[in-house]
Gaussian input, Z-matrix of N, CA and C with variables (Angstrom, degrees):
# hf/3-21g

backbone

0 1
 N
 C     1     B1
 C     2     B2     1     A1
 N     3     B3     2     A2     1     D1
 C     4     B4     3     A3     2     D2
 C     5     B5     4     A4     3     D3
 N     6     B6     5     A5     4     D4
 C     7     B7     6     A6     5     D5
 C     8     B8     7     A7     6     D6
 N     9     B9     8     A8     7     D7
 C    10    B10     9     A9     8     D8
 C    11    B11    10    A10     9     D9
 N    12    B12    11    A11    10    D10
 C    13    B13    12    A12    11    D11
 C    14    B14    13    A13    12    D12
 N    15    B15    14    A14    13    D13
 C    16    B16    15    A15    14    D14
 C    17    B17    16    A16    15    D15
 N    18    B18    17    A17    16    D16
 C    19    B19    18    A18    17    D17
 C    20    B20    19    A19    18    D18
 N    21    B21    20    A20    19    D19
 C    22    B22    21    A21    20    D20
 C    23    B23    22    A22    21    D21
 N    24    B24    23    A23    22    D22
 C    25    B25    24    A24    23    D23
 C    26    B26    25    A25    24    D24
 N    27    B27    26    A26    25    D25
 C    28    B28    27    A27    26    D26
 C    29    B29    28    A28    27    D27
 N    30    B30    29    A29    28    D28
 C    31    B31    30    A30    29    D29
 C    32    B32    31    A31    30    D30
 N    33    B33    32    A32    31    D31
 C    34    B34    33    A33    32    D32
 C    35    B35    34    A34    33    D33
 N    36    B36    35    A35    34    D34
 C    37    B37    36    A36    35    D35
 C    38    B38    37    A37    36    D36
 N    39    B39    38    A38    37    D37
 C    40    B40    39    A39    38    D38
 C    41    B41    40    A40    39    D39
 N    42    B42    41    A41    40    D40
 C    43    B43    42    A42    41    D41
 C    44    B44    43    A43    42    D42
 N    45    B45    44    A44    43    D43
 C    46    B46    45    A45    44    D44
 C    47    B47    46    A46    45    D45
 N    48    B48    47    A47    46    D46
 C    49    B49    48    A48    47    D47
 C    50    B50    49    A49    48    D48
 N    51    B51    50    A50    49    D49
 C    52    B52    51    A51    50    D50
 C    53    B53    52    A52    51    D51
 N    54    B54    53    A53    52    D52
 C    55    B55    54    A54    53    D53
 C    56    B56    55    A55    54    D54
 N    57    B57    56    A56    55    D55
 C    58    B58    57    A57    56    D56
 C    59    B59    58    A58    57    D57
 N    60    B60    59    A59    58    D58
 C    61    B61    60    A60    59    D59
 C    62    B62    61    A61    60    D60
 N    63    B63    62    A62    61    D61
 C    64    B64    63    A63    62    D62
 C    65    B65    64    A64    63    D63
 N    66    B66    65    A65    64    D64
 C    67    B67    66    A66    65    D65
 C    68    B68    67    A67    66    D66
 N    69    B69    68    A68    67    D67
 C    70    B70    69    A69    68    D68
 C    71    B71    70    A70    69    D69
 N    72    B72    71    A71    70    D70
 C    73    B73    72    A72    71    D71
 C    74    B74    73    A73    72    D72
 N    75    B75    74    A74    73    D73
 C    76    B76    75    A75    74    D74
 C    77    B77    76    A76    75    D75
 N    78    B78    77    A77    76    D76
 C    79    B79    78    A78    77    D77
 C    80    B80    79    A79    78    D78
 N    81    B81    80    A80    79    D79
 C    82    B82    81    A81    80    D80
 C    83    B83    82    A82    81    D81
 N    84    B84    83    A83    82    D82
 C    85    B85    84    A84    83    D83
 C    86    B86    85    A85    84    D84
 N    87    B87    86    A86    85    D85
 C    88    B88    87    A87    86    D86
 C    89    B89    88    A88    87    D87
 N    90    B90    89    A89    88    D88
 C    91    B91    90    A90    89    D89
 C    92    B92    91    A91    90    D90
 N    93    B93    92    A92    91    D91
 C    94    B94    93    A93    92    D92
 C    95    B95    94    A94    93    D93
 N    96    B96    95    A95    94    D94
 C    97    B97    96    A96    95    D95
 C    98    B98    97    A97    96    D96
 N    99    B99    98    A98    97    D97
 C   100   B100    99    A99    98    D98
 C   101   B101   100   A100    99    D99
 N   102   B102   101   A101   100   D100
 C   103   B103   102   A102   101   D101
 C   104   B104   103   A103   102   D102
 N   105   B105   104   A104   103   D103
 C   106   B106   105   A105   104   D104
 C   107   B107   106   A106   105   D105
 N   108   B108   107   A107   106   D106
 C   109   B109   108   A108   107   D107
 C   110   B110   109   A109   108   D108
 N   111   B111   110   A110   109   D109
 C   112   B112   111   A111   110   D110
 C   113   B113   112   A112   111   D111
 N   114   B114   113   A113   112   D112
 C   115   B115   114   A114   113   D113
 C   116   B116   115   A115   114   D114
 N   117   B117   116   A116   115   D115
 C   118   B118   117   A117   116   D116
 C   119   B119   118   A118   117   D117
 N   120   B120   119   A119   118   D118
 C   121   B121   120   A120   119   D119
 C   122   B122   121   A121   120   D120
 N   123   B123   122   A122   121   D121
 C   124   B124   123   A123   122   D122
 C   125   B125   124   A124   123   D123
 N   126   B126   125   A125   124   D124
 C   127   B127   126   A126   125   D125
 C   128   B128   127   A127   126   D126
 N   129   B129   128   A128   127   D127
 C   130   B130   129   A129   128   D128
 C   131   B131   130   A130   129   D129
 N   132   B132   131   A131   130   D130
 C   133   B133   132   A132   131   D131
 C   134   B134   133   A133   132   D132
 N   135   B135   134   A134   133   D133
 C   136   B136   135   A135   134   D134
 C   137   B137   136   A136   135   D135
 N   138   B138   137   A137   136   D136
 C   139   B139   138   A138   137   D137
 C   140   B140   139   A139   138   D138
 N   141   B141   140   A140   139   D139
 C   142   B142   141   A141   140   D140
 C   143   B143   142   A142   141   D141
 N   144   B144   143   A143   142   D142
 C   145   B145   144   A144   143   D143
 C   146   B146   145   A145   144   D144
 N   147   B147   146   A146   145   D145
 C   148   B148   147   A147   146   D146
 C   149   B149   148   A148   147   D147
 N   150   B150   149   A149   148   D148
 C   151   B151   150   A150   149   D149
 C   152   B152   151   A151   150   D150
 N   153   B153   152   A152   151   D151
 C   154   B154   153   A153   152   D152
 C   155   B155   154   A154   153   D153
 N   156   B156   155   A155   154   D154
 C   157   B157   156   A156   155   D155
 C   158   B158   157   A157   156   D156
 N   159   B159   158   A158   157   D157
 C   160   B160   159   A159   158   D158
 C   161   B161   160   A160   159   D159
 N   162   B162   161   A161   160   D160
 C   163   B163   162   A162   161   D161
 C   164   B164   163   A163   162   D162
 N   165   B165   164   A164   163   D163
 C   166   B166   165   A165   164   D164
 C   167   B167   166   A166   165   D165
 N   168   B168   167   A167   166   D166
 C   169   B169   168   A168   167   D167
 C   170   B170   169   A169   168   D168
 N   171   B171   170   A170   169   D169
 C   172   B172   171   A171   170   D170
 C   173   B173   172   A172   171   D171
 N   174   B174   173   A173   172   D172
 C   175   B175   174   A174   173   D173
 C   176   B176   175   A175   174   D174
 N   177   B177   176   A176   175   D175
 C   178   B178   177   A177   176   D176
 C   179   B179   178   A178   177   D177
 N   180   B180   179   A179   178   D178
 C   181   B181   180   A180   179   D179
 C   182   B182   181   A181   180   D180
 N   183   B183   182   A182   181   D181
 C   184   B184   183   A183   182   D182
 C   185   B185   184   A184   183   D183
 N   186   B186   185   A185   184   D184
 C   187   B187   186   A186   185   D185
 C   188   B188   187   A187   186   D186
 N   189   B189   188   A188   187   D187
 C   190   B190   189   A189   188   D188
 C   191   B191   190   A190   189   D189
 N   192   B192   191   A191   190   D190
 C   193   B193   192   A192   191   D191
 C   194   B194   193   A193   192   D192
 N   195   B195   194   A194   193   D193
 C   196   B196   195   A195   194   D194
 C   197   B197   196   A196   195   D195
 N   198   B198   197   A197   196   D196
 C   199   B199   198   A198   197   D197
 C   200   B200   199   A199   198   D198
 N   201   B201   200   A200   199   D199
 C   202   B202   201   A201   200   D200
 C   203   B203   202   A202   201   D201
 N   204   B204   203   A203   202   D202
 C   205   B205   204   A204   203   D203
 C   206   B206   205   A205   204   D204
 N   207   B207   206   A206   205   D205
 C   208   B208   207   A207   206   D206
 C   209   B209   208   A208   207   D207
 N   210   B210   209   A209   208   D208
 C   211   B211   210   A210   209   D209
 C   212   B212   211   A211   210   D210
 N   213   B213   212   A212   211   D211
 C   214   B214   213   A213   212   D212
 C   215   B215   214   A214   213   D213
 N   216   B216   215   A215   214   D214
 C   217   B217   216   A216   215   D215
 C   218   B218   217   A217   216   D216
 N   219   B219   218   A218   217   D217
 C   220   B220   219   A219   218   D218
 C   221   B221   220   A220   219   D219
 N   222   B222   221   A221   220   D220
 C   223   B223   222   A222   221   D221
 C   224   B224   223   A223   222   D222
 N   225   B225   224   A224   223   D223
 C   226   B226   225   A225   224   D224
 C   227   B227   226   A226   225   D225
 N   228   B228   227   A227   226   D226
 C   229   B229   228   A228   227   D227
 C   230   B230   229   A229   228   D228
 N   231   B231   230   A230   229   D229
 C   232   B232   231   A231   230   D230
 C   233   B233   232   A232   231   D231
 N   234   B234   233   A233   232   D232
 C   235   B235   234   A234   233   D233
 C   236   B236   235   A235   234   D234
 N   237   B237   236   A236   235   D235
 C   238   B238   237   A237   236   D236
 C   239   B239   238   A238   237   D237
 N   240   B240   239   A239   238   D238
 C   241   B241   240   A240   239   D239
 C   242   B242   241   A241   240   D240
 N   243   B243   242   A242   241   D241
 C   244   B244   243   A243   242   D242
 C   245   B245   244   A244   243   D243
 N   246   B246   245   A245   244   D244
 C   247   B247   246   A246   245   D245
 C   248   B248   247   A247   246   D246
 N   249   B249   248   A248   247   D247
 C   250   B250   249   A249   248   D248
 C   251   B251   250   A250   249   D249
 N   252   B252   251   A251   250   D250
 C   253   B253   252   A252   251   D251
 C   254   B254   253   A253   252   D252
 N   255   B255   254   A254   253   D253
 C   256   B256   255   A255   254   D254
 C   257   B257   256   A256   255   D255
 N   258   B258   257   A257   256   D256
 C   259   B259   258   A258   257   D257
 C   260   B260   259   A259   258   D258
 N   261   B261   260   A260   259   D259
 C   262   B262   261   A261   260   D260
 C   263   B263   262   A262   261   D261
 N   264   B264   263   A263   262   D262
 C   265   B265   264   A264   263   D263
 C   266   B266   265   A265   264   D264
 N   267   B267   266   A266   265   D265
 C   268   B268   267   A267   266   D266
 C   269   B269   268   A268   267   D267
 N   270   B270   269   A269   268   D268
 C   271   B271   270   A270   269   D269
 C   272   B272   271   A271   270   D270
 N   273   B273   272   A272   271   D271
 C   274   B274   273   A273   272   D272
 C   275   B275   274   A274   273   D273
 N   276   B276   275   A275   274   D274
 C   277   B277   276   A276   275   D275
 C   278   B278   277   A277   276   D276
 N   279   B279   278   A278   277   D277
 C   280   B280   279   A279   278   D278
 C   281   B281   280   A280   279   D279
 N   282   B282   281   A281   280   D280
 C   283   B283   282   A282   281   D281
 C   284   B284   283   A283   282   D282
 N   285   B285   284   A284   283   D283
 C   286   B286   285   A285   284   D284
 C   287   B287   286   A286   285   D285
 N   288   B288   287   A287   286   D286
 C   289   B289   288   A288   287   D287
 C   290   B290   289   A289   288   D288
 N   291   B291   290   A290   289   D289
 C   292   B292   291   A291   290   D290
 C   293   B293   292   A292   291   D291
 N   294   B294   293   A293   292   D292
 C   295   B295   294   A294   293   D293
 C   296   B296   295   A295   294   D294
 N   297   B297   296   A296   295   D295
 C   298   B298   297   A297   296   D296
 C   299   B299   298   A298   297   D297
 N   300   B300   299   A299   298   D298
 C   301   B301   300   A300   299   D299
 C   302   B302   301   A301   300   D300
 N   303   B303   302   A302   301   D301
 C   304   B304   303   A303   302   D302
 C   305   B305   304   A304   303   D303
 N   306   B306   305   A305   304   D304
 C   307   B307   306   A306   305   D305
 C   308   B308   307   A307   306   D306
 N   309   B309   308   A308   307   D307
 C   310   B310   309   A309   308   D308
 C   311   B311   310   A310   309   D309
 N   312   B312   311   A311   310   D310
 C   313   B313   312   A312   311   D311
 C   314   B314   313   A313   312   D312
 N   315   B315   314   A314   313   D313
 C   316   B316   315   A315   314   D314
 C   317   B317   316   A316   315   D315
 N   318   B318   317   A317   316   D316
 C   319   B319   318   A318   317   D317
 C   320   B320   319   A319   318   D318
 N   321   B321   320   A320   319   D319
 C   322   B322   321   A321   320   D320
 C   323   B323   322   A322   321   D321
 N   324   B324   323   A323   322   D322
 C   325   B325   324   A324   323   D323
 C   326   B326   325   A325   324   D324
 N   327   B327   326   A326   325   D325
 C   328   B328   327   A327   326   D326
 C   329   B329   328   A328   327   D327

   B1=1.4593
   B2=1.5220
   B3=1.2930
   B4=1.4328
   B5=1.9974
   B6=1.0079
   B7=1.5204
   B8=1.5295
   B9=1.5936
   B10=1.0937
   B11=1.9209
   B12=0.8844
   B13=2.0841
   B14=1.2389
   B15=1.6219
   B16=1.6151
   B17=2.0574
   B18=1.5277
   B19=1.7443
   B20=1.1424
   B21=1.7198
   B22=1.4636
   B23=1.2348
   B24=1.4643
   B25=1.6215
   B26=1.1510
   B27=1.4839
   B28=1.2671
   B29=1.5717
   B30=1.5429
   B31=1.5276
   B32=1.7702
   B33=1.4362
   B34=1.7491
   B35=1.6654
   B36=1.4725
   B37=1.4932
   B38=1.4719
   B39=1.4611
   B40=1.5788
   B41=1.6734
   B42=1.6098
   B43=1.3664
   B44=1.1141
   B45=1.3198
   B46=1.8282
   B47=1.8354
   B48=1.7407
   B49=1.6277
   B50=1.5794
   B51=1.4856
   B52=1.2519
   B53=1.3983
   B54=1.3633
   B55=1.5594
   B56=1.8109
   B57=1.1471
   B58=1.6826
   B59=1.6906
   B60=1.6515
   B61=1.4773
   B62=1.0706
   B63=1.5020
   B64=1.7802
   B65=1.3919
   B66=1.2997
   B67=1.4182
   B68=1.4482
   B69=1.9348
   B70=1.2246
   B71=1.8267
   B72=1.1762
   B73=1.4129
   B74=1.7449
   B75=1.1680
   B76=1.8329
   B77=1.3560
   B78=1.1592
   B79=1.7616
   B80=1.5554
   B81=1.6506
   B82=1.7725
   B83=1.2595
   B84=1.5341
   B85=1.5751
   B86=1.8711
   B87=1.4841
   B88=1.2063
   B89=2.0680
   B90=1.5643
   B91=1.5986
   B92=1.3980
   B93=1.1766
   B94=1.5732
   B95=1.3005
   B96=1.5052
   B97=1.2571
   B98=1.7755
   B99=1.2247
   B100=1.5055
   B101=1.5265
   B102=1.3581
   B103=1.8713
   B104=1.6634
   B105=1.3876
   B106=1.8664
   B107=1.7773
   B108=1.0222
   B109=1.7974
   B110=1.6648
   B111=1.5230
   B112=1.9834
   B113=1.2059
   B114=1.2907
   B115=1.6543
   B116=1.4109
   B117=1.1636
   B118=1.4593
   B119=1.4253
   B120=1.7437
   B121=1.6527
   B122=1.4828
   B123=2.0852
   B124=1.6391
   B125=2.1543
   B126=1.0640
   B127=1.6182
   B128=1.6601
   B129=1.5900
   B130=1.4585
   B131=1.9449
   B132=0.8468
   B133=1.8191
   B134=1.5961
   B135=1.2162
   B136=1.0472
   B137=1.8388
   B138=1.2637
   B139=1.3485
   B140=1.6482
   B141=1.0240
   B142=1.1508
   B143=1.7396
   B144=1.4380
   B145=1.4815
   B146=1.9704
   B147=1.6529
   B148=1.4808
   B149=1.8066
   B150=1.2487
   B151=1.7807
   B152=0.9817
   B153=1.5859
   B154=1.6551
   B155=2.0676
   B156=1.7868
   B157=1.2806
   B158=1.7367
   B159=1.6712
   B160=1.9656
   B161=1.1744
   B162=1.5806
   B163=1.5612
   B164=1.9242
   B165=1.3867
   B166=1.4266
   B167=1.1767
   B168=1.6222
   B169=1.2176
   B170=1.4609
   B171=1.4717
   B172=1.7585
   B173=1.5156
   B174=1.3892
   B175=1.1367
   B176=1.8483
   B177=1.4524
   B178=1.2892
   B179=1.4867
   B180=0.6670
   B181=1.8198
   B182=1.4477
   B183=1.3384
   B184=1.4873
   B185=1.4392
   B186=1.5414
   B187=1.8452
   B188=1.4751
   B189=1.4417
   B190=1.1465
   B191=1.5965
   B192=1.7396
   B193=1.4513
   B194=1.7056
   B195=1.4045
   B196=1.1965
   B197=1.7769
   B198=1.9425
   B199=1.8438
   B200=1.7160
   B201=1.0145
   B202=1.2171
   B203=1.6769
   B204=1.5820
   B205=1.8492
   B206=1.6194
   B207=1.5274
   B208=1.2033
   B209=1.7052
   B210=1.5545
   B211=1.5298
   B212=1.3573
   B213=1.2744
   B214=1.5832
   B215=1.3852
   B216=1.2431
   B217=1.6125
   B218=1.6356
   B219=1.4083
   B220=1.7410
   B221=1.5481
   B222=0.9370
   B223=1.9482
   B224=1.9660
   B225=1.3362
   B226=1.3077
   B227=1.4644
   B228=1.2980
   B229=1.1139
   B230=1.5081
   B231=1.7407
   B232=1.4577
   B233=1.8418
   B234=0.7983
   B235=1.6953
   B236=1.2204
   B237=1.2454
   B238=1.2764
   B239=1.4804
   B240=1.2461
   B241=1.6271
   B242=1.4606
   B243=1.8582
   B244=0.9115
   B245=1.3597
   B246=1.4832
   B247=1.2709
   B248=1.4874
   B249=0.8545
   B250=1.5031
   B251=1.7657
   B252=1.5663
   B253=0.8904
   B254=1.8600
   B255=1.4678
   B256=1.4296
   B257=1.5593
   B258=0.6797
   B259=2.0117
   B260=1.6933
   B261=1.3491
   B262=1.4945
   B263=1.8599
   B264=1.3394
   B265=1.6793
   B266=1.6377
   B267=1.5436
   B268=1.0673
   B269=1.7069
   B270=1.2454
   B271=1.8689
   B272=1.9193
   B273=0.9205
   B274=1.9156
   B275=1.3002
   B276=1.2307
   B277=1.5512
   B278=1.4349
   B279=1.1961
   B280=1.5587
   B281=1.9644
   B282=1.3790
   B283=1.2897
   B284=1.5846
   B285=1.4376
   B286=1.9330
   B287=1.9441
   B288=1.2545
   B289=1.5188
   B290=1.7762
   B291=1.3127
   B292=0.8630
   B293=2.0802
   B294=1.0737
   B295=1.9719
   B296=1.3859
   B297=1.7587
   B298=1.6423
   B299=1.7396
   B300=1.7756
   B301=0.8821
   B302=1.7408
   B303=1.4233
   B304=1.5114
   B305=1.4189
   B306=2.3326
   B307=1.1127
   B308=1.6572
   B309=0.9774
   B310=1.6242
   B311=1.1108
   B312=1.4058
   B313=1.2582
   B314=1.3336
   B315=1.5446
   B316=1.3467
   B317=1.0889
   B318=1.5176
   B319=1.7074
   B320=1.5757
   B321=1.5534
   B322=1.6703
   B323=1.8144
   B324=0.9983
   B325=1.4485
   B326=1.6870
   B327=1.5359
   B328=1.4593
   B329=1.6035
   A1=110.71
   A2=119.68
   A3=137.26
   A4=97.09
   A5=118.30
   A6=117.06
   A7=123.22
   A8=122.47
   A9=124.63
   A10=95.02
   A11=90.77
   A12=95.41
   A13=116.09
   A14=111.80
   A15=111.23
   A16=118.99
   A17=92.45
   A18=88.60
   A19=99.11
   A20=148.62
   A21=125.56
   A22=121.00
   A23=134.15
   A24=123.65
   A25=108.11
   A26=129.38
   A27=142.35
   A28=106.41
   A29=104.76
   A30=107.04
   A31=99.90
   A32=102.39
   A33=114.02
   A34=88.56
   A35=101.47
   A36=129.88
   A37=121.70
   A38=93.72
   A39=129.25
   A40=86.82
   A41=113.93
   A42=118.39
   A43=109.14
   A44=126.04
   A45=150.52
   A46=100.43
   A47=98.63
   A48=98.61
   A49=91.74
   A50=140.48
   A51=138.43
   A52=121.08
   A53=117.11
   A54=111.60
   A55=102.52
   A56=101.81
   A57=101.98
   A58=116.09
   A59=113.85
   A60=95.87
   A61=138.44
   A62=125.76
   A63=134.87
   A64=102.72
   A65=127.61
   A66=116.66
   A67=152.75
   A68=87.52
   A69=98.89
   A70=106.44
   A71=107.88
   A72=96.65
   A73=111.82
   A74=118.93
   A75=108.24
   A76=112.25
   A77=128.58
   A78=129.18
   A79=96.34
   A80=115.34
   A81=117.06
   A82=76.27
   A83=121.62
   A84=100.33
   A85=79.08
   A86=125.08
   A87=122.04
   A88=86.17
   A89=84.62
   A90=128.15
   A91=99.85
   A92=103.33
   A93=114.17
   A94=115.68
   A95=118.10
   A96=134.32
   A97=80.57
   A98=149.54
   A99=164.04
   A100=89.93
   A101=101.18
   A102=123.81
   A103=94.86
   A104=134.22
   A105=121.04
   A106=79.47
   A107=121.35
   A108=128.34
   A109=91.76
   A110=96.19
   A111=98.90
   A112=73.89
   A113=147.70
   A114=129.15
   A115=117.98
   A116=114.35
   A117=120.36
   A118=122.22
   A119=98.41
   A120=127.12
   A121=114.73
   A122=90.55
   A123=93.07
   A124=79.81
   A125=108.16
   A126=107.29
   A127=92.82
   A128=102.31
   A129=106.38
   A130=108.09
   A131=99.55
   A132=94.91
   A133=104.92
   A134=109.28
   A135=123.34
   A136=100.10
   A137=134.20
   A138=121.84
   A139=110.73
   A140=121.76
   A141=105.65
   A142=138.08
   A143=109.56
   A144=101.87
   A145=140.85
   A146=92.77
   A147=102.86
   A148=124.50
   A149=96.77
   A150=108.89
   A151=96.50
   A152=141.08
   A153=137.94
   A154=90.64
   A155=91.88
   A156=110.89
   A157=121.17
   A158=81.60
   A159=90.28
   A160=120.68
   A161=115.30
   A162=126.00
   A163=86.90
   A164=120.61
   A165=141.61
   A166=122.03
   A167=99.45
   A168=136.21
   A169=97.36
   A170=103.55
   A171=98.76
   A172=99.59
   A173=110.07
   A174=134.92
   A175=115.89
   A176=95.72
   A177=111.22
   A178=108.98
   A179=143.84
   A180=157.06
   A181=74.40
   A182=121.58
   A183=134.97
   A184=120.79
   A185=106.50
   A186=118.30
   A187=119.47
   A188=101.77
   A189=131.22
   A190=122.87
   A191=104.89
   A192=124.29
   A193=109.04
   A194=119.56
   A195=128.08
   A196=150.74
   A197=87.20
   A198=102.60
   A199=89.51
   A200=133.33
   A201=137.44
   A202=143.06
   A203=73.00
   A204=102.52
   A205=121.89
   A206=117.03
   A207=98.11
   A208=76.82
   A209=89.05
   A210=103.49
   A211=121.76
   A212=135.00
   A213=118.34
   A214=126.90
   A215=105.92
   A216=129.57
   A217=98.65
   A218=114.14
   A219=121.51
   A220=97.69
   A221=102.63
   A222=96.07
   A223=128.52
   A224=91.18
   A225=92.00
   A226=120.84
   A227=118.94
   A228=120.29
   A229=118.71
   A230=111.23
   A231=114.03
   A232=105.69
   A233=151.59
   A234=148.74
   A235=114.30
   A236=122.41
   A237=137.94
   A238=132.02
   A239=121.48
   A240=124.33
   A241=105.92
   A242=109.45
   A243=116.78
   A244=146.63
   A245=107.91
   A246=149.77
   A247=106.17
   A248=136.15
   A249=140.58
   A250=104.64
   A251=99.71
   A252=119.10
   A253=129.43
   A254=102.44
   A255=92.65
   A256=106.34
   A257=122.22
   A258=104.58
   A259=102.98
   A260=110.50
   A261=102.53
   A262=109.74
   A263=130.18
   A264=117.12
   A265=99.71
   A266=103.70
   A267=94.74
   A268=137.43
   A269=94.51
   A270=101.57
   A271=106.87
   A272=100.04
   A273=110.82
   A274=117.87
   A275=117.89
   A276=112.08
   A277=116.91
   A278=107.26
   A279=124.99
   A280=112.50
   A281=104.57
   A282=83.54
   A283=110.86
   A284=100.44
   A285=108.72
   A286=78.81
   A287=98.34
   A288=105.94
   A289=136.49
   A290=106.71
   A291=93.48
   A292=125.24
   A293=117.26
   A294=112.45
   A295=80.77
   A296=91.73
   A297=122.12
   A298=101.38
   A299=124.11
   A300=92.86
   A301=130.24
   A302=108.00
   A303=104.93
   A304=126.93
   A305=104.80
   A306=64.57
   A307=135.35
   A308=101.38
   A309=107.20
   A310=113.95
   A311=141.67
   A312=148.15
   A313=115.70
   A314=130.75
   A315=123.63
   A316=132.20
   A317=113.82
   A318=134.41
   A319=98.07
   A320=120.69
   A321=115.67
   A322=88.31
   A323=126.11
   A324=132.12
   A325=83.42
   A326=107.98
   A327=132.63
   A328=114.38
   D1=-43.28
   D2=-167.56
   D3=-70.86
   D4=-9.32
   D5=162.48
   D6=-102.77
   D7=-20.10
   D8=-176.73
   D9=-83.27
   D10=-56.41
   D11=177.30
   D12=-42.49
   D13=-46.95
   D14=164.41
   D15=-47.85
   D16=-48.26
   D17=-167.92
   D18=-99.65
   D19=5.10
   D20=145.98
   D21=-77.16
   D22=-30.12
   D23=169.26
   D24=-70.62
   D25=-61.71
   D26=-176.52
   D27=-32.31
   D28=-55.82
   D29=-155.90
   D30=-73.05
   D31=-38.24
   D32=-174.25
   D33=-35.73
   D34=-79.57
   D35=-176.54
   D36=-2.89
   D37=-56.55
   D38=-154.00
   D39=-78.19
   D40=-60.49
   D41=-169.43
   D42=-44.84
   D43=-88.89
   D44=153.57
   D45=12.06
   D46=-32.92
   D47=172.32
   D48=68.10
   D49=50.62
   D50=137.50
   D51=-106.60
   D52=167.60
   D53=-174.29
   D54=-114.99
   D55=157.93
   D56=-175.64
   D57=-41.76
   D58=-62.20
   D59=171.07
   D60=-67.07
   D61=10.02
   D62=163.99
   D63=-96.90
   D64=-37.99
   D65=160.91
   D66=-50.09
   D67=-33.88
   D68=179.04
   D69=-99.32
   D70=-13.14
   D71=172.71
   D72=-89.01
   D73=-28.98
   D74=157.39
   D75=-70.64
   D76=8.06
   D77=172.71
   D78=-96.83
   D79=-55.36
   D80=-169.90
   D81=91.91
   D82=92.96
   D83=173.66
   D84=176.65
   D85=106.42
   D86=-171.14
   D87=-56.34
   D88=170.29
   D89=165.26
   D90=-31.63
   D91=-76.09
   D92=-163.50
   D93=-58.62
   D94=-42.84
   D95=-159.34
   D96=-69.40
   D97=-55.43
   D98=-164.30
   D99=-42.41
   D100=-70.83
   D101=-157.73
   D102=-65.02
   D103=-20.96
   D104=-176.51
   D105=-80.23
   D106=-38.05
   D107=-153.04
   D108=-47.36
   D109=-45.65
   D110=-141.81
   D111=-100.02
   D112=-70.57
   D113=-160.93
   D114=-44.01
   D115=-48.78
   D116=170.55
   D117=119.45
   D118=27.25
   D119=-174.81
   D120=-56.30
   D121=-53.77
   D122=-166.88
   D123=-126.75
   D124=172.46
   D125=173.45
   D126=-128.45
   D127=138.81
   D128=-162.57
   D129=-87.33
   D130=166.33
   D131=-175.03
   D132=-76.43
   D133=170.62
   D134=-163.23
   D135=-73.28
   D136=-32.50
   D137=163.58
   D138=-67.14
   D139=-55.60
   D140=169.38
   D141=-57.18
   D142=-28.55
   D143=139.95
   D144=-55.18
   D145=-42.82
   D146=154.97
   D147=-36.64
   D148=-53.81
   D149=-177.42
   D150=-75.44
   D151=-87.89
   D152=141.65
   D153=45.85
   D154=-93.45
   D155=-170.79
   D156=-30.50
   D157=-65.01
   D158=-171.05
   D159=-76.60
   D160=-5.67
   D161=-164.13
   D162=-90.91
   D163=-46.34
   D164=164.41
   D165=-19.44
   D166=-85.62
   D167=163.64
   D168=107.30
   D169=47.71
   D170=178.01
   D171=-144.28
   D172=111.03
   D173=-171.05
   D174=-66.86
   D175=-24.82
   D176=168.86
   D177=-67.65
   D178=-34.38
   D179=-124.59
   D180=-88.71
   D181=-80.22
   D182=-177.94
   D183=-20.05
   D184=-72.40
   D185=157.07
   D186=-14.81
   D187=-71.87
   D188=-166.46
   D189=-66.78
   D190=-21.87
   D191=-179.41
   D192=-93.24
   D193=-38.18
   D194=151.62
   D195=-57.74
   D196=-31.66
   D197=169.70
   D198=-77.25
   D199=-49.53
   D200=-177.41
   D201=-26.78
   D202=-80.69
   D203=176.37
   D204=-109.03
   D205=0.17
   D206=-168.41
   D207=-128.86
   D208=152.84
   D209=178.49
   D210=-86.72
   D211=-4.34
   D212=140.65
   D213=-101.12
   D214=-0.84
   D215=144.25
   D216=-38.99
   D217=-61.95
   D218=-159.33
   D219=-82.09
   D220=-33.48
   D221=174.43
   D222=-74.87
   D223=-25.73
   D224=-179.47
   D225=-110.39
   D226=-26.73
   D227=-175.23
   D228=-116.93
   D229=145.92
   D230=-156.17
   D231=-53.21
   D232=139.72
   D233=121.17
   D234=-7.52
   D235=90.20
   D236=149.80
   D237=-31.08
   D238=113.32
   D239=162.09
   D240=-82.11
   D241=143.42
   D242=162.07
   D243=-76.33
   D244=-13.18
   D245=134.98
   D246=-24.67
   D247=-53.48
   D248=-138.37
   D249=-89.91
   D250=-39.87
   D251=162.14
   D252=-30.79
   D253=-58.05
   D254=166.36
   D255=-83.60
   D256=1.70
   D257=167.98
   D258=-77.95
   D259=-28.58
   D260=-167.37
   D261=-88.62
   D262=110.19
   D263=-168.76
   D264=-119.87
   D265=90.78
   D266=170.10
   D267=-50.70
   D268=-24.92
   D269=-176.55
   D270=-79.90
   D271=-25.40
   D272=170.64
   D273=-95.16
   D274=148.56
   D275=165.99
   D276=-106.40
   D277=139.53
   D278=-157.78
   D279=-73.09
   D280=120.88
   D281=-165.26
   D282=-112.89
   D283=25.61
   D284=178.70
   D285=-128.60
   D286=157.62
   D287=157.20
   D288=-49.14
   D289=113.61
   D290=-166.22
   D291=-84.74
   D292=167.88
   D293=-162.11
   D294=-69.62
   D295=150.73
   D296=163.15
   D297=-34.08
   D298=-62.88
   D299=-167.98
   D300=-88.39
   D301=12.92
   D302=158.43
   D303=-53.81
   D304=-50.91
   D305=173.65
   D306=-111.46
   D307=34.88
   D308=161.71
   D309=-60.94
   D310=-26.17
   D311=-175.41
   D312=-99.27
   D313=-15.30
   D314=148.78
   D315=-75.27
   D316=-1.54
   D317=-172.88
   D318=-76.54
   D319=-15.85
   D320=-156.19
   D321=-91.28
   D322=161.62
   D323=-165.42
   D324=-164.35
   D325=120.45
   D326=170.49
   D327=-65.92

């Protein structure tokens, strides 16, 4: 688990094209508190994945924080590859079909 938590905040992060101290100060959330987030020290709550998301702008982030870490998160919804992730571009529109689990992950609305 402590590796998937690292590369879904991190990677959100990374995408969004922000750097940790612009992130964590539009979160209200010191530096550090950011860096347990993305390593995979502490896993952030589900509002703070929410903000995570919209501050992002990756709607997946959300999906992916819930199949994950939350336990009816793990019961109901498929297990996410991280992989999958670059097939899904939210800022482009997709012009081959996109995988079952893309679009499960455009279904989430912030």
């Amino acid at each position: 688990m402590k590796q998937n938590c690292r590369n879904i905040y991190r990677l959100a992060r990374y995408m969004a094209g922000l750097d940790m101290m612009t992130a964590s100060i539009e979160l209200e959330i010191s530096y550090r508190m950011l860096e347990y987030y993305e390593h995979g020290d502490i896993i952030p709550s589900s509002l703070m994945a929410k903000n995570m998301a919209k501050l992002y702008k990756t709607r997946w982030l959300l999906y992916y924080h819930l199949a994950l870490n939350d336990d009816a998160g793990k019961q109901i919804l498929e297990r996410p590859r991280i992989e999958d992730i670059f097939l899904y571009n939210e800022k482009a529109p997709v012009e081959r079909e996109a995988p079952s689990r893309a679009k499960k992950i455009n279904l989430i609305r912030l």
